[in-house]
Structure formats: C-alpha cells, structure tokens
C-alpha positions as CSV (number, residue, x, y, z in Angstrom):
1,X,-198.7,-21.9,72.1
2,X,-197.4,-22.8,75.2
3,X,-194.6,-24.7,73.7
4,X,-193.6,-21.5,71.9
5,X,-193.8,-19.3,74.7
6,X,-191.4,-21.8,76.7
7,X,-189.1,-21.8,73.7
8,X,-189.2,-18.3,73.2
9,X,-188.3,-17.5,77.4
10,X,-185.7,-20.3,77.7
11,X,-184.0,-18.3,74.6
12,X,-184.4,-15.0,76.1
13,X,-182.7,-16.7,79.0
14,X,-179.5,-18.3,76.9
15,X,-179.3,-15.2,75.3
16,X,-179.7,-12.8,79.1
17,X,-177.0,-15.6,80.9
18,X,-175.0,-15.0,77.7
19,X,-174.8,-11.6,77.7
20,X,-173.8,-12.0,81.4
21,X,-171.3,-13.7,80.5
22,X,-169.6,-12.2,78.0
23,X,-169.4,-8.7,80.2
24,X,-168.4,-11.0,83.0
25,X,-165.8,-12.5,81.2
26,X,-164.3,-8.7,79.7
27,X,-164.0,-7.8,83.4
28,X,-162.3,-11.0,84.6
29,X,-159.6,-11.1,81.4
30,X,-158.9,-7.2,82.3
31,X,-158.5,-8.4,86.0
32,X,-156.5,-11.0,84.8
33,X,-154.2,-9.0,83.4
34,X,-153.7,-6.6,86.1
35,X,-153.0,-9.4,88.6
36,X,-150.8,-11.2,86.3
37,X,-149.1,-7.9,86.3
38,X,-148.6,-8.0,90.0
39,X,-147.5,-11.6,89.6
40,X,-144.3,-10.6,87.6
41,X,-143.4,-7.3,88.0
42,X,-143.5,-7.2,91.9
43,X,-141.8,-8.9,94.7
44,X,-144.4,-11.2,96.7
45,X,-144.9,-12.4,100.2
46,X,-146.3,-16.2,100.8
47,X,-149.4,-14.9,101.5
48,X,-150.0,-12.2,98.9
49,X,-149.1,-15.0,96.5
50,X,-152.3,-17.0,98.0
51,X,-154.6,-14.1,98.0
52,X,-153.5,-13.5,94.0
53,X,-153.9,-17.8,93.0
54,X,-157.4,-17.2,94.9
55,X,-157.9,-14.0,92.2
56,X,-156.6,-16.7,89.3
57,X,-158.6,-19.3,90.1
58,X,-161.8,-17.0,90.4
59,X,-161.3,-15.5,87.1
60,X,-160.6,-19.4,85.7
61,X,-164.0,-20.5,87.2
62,X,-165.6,-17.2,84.9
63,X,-164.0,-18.1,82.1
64,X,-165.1,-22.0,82.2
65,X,-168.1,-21.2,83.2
66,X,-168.7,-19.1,79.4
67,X,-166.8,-21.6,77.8
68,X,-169.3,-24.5,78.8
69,X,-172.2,-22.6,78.7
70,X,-171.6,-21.9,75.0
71,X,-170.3,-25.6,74.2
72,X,-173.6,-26.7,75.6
73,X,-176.4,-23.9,74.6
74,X,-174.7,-22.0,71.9
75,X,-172.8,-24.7,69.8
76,X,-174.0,-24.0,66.1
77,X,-172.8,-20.1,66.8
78,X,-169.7,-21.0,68.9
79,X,-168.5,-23.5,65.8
80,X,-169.4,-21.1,63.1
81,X,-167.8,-17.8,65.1
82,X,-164.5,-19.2,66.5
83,X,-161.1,-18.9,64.8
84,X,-158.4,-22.2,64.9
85,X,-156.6,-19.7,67.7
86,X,-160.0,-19.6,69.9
87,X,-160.3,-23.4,69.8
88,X,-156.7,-23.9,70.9
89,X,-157.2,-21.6,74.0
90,X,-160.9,-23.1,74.8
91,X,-159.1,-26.3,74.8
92,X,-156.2,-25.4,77.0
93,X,-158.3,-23.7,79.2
94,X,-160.7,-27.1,79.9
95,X,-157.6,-29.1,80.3
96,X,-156.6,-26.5,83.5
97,X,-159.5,-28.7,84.6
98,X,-157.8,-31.8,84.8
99,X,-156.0,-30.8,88.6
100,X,-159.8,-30.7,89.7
101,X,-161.2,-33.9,88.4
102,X,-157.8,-36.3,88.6
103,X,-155.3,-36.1,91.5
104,X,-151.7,-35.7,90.9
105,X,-150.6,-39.2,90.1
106,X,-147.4,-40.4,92.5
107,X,-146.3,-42.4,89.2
108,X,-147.4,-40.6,86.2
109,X,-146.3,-41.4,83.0
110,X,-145.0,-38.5,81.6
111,X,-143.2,-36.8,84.3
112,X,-142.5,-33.5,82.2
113,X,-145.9,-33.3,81.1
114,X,-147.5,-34.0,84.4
115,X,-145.1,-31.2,86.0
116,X,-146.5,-28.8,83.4
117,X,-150.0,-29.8,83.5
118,X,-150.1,-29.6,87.4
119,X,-147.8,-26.1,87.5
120,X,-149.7,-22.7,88.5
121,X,-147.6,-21.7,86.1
122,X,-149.0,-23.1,83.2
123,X,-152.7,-22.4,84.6
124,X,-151.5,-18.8,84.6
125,X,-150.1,-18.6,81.0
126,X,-153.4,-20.2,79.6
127,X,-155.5,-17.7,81.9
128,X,-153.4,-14.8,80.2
129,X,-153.9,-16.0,76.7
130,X,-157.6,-16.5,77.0
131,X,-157.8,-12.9,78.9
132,X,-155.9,-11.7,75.9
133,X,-158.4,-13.2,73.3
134,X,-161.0,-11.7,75.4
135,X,-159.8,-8.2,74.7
136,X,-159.0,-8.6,71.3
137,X,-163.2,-10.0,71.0
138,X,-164.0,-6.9,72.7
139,X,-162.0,-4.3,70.9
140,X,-163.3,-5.4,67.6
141,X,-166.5,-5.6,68.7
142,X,-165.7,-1.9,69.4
143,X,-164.6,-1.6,65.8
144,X,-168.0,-3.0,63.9
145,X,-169.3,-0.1,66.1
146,X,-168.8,2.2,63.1
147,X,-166.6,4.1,65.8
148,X,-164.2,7.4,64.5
149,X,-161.1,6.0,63.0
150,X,-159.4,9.2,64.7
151,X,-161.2,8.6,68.2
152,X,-160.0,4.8,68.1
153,X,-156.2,6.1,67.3
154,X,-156.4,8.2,70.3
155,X,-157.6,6.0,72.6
156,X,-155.2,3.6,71.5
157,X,-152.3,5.9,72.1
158,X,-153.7,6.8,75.4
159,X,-154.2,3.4,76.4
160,X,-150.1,1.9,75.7
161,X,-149.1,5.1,76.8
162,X,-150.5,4.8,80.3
163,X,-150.2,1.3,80.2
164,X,-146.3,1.2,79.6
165,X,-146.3,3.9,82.2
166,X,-147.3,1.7,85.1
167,X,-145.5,-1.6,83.9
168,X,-142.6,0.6,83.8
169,X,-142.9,1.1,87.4
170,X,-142.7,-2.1,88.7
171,X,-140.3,-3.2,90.8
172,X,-139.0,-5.6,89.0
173,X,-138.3,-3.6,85.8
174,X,-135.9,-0.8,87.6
175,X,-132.8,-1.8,89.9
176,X,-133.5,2.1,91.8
177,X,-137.2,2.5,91.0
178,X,-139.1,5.4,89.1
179,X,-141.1,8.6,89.5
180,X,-144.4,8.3,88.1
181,X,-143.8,11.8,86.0
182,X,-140.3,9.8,84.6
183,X,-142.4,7.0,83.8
184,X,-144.6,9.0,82.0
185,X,-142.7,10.7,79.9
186,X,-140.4,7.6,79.1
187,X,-143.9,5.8,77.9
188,X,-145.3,8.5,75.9
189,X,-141.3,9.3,74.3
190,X,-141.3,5.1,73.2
191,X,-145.1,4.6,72.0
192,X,-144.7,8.1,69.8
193,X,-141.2,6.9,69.0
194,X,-139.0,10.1,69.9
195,X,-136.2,9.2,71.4
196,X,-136.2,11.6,74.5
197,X,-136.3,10.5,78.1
198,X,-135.4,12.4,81.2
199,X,-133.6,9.3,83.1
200,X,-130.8,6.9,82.3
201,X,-132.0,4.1,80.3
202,X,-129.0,1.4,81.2
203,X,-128.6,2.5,84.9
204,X,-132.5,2.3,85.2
205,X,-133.9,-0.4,84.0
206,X,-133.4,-4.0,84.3
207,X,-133.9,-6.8,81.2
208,X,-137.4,-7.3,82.1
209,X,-137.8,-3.2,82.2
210,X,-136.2,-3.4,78.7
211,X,-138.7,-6.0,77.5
212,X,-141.3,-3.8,78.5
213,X,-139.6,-0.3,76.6
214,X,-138.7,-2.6,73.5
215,X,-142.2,-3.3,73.5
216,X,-143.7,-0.3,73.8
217,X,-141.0,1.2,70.9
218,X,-142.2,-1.9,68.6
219,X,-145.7,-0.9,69.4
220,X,-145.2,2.8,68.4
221,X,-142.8,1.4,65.3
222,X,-145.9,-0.7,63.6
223,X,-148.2,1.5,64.2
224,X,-151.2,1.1,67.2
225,X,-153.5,0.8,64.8
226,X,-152.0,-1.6,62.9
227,X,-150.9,-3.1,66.5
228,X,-154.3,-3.3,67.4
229,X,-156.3,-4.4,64.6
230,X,-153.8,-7.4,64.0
231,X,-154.9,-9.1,67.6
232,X,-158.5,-7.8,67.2
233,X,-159.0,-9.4,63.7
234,X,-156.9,-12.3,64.2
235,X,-158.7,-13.9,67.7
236,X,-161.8,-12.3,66.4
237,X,-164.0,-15.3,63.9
238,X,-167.2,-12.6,63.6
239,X,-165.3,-9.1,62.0
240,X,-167.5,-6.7,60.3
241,X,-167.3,-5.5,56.6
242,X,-167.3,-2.0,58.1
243,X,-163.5,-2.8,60.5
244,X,-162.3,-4.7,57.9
245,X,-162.2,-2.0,55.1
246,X,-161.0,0.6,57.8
247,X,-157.8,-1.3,58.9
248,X,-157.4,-2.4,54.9
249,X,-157.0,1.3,53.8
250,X,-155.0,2.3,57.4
251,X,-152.5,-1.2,55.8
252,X,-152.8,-0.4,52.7
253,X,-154.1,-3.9,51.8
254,X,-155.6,-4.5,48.2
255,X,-158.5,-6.5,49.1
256,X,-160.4,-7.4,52.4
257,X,-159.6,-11.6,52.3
258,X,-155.7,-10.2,52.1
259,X,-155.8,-8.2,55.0
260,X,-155.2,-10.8,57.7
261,X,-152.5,-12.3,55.6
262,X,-151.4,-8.5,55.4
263,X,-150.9,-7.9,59.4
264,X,-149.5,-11.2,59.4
265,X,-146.7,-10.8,56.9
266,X,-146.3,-6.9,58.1
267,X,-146.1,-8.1,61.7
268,X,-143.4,-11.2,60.3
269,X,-141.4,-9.5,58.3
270,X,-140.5,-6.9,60.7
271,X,-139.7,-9.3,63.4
272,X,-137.7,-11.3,60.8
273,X,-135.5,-8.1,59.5
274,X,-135.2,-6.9,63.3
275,X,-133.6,-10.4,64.4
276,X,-131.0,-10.3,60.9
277,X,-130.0,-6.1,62.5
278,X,-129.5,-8.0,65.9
279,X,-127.6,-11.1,64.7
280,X,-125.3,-8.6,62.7
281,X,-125.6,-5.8,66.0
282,X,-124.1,-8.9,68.1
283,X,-120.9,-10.0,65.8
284,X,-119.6,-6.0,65.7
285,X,-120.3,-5.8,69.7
286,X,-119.0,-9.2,71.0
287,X,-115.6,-8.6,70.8
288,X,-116.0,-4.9,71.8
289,X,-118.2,-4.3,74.7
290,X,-117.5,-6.3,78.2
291,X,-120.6,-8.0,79.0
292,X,-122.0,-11.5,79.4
293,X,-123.8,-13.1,76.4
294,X,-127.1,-12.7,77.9
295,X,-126.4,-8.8,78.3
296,X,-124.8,-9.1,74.4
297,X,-127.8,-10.5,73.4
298,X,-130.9,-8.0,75.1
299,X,-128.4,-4.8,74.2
300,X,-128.0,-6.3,70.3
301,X,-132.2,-7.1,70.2
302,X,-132.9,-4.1,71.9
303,X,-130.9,-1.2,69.9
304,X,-132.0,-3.6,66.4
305,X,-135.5,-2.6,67.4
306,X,-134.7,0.7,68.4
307,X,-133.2,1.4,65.6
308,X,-135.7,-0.2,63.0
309,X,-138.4,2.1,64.5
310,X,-136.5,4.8,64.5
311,X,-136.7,5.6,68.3
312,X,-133.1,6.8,69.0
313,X,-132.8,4.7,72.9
314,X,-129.8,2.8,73.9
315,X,-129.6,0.8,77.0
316,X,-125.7,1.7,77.1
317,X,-124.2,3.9,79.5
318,X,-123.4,6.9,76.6
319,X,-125.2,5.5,74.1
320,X,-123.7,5.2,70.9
321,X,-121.4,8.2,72.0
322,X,-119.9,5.3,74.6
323,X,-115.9,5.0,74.4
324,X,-116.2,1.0,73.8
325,X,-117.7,1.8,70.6
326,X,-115.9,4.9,70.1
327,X,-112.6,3.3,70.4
328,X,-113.6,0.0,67.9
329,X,-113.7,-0.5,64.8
330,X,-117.2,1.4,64.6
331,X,-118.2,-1.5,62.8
332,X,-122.2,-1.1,64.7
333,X,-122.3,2.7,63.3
334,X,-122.7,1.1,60.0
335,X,-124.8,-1.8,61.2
336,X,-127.6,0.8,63.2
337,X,-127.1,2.9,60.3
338,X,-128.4,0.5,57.9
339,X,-131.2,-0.6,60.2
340,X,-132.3,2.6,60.5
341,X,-132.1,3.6,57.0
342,X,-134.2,0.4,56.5
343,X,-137.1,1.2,59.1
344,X,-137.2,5.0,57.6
345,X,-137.9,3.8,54.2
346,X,-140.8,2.4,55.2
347,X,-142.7,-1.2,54.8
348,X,-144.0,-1.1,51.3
349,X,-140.2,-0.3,49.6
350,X,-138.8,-2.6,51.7
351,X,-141.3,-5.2,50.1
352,X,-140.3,-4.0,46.7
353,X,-136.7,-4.8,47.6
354,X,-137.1,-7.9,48.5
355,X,-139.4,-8.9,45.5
356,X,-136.7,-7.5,43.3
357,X,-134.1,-9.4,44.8
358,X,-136.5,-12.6,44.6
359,X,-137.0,-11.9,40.9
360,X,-133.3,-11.3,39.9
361,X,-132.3,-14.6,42.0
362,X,-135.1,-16.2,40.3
363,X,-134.0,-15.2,36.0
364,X,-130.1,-15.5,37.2
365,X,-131.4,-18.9,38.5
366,X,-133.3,-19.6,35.3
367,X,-130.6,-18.5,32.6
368,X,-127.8,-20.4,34.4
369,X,-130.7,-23.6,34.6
370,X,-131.0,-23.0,31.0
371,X,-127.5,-22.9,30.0
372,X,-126.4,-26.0,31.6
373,X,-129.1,-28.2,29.8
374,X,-127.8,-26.5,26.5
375,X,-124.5,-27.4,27.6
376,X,-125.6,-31.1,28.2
377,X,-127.9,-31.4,25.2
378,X,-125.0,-30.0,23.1
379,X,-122.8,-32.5,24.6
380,X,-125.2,-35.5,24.2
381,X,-125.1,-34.5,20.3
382,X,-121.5,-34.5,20.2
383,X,-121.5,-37.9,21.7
384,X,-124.0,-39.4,19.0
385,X,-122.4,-38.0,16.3
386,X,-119.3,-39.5,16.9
C-alpha cells in the first residue's frame, strides 16, 4: 500500500510539474515572439540588445527545461505524441546547449558550422521555431475544445489583424513611420483582402514592411482558417477526431487521413503558381521600370501575391495607373490579369485544370508512345520479310 501511494503521488507530481510546464512554456514562446519582434523590427542600443539575449536565454532555459523533463519522465507519451517536425526542433533546441557545455574551440574543424552553432543568431531562429510549435500545440489544443467554428474565425481575424497592425509599425518596416489608426486600417484592408488603405504603400513602407503586408494579404488570400489549422495540425502529433472533421469540411477535404496532405498541397500549390505570376511579373517589368534587381524582384513577388489573392495593393508610386507601365508595352496588365483571374476562380478549378492538363499530356504522351512502337514493329516486319 505504501508502494502505491508513493507511485500514485510521484505521478500526481510528473503530471502537476507537467502541467507547469506546458503553461510556462505558452507564456515564454508568446514572449518569445514579442521580443524577437523587438529584435528585428526596431533599432537597438548595446545595452537594450543585452537586456533582450538575457529575455532569450531565459525563455531557452523554459523551454529545455520541458523538453528534458518530458525526455526523462514522460518518454512513452512524448514518442507516441510528437510529429517528425517536433523532433527536429527538440533536437535543435538541445544542441543550443552545446555553447554551455563545450567552449568555443580556437581551432575547430568546421569553421562554418562552428560560426553557426556559436551565433545568437541561430540560438534565436531555433528559439522562434520552437515558440512557434508551441502556439500551434496550443491553438489546437483549443480546437479539440469542441469550440464555435464561428468564434475561432473571429478570433482569428482579430488576432492577424491586430497583430499586422503593430508589426506594421515598427521602425524598421516604414522609412517615415505610421499612425496607429493608418496601421490599423492598412492591417484590417490586407487580412480581409480589400484593397483600400489611407497611406501610400511605396513611399511608406520599406522591403521588410512589404514582407510583413505580403504576409498578411497571403494570410487573408488562404483563408485564417485554413492559415491556422495547417500550422496547428501539422506541429500538432495528438489532433482530435472532433478539429479534424471541422477543418476537413472548412477545406473541403474527402476524408480525414487526406486532410494534412490537403493543407499541404493547398498551401504548395499556391506558393508554386504565385512564384510562376512573379517570374512572368519580372520579364514584362525589367526592361520597363528603373529599379535595382532586388527592388525588381520584391515589386514582381509582391504585386504576384497581391494579385493572386485578389487584394488590389501595389508597392508603386501610381500603382498600375504609373506612366512606366502606362507608357510600355502593357505587357504586366495581361500578366496581373491572368493572376488574378487565376486566384478568383478559386482552388478547387484551378486543380481541375491542372489535372486536365496532366491527363491530356499523359494520352497525347501515350498515343504518340504507341505509334512509334507500331512504326518500329512494322518496320522490323518489313526487314524479315525481305
């Protein structure tokens, strides 16, 4: 009896420390983020930089600390729960270890690899992807809930919107900076995909500002939902029957083992049809507008995406009404056209199109397979009857 009860507390103590840990661990990857935030969207002094590595390597000592604990006393769950994409991070995040237990080598033998390894840099990316997979545990945690479907949607809105806003406000994203209320409205007008904003897109914001609006227009493009489910289900090892049939009718998926291979491909094949609109944006602007490559390049990416999504910003002075284009061979009106013809029609037809096209390469393939061994068997016969 005594044996038992000793068993019985020591588990109600893994499971207490783990719980613990896992709230822990939600605050630090949300703190994470907010810091790494700081990191690259605003100018830093010497010592602000050392008050935000102390922040880092506090949240790096949480999330070790849940990583071992559930190595050591939860292993038979951690192995059966955790997804390829967990292990990777878990693993990268033991070897931001390796600064701690072995000194910098004055002679190592892999100098690239011992500058990455040793880098705050690195120890920041693998702090950001963890903190990452720690929201997307959380939100579908949320989701086997049995929350409102309507009430998630919301939320999600809610939370890009006001999310975008700030980011859009850092320093580092505008060469003149931004009013909260421009911000705002900029954020809401890219995640609901509308087109209006009440500020200069090209005068305001700089490349990393644009990463941030593309994002935000992609975001509102695929859908939150479909946004958010993706990361939740695919760093997620333990999703319920109830999320899974939610997001499969929101995707459309036929059955629940195809709906992670669903997000994927939806997620994939937009990216893919995006970069062909930017490739074909770029060779009808390079010989048009003035502008470096690199500024050829983001404009090309940028309007392919804004365009696909059907979100109607441009990131040049005019937009498309600009006399560069005006004055060209207008070659890009048919290019944006076409891409946003393409996003309009929606996901599923553009499937269909490219099964078609698949299927008609594949019989043209077939018959012209099929006539050429005629051709040679008619020949061989030719040849032995003669």
């Amino acid at each position: 009896m005594t044996w038992n009860r000793a068993l019985r507390h020591s588990r109600t103590a893994i499971t207490a420390i783990s719980g613990l840990l896992e709230v822990l661990s939600v605050v630090a990857a949300i703190g994470c983020l907010l810091c790494a935030t700081l990191y690259i969207g605003f100018e830093r002094e010497a010592n602000e930089l050392r008050t935000l590595l102390v922040y880092f390597r506090t949240f790096q000592c949480i999330f070790l600390a849940k990583v071992l604990f559930n190595l050591i006393f939860n292993l038979k769950n951690t192995i059966e729960n955790t997804r390829v994409i967990k292990w990777i991070v878990d693993i990268a995040l033991l070897s931001t270890l390796l600064p701690a237990l072995y000194p910098r080598p004055a002679h190592p033998w892999i100098p690239w690899l011992e500058d990455v390894l040793y880098s705050n840099k690195f120890l920041l990316g693998i702090l950001v992807a963890f903190a990452i997979v720690e929201i997307s545990y959380f939100v579908i945690r949320i989701m086997g809930k049995r929350t409102n479907p309507s009430l998630i949607l919301s939320c999600s809105f809610l939370f890009f919107i006001f999310l975008g806003s700030f980011l859009l406000m850092m320093p580092r994203c505008t060469y003149h900076g931004i009013g909260y209320i421009d911000s705002l409205f900029v954020s809401t007008s890219a995640v609901c995909i509308t087109g209006l904003t009440t500020i200069d897109v090209a005068s305001t914001f700089t490349p990393l500002g644009l990463l941030i609006l593309g994002l935000l227009i992609q975001i509102g493009g695929l859908g939150v939902m479909t946004f958010t489910s993706f990361f939740a289900l695919f760093f997620s090892g333990n999703t319920s029957v109830y999320s899974q049939l939610m997001v499969k009718d929101m995707i459309y998926s036929k059955t629940i083992n195809a709906l992670l291979p669903t997000l994927l491909y939806i997620l994939g094949f937009t990216v893919i049809v995006e970069l062909i609109g930017a490739f074909f944006i770029w060779l009808s602007i390079h010989d048009v507008l003035i502008m470096s490559t690199e500024d050829q390049i983001i404009f090309s990416i940028f309007h392919a995406v804004s365009a696909f999504c059907n979100a109607g910003f441009s990131n040049l002075h005019g937009g498309m009404a600009n006399p560069a284009l005006m004055n060209s061979n207008q070659m890009i009106y048919i290019v944006i056209g076409i891409i946003v013809m393409a996003g309009g029609i929606g996901f599923p037809i553009l499937v269909n199109f490219k099964e078609a096209f698949i299927e008609y390469f594949r019989r043209l393939w077939c018959r012209i397979n099929h006539r050429t061994k005629i051709g040679r068997s008619v020949h061989i016969w030719n040849v032995n009857t003669k």
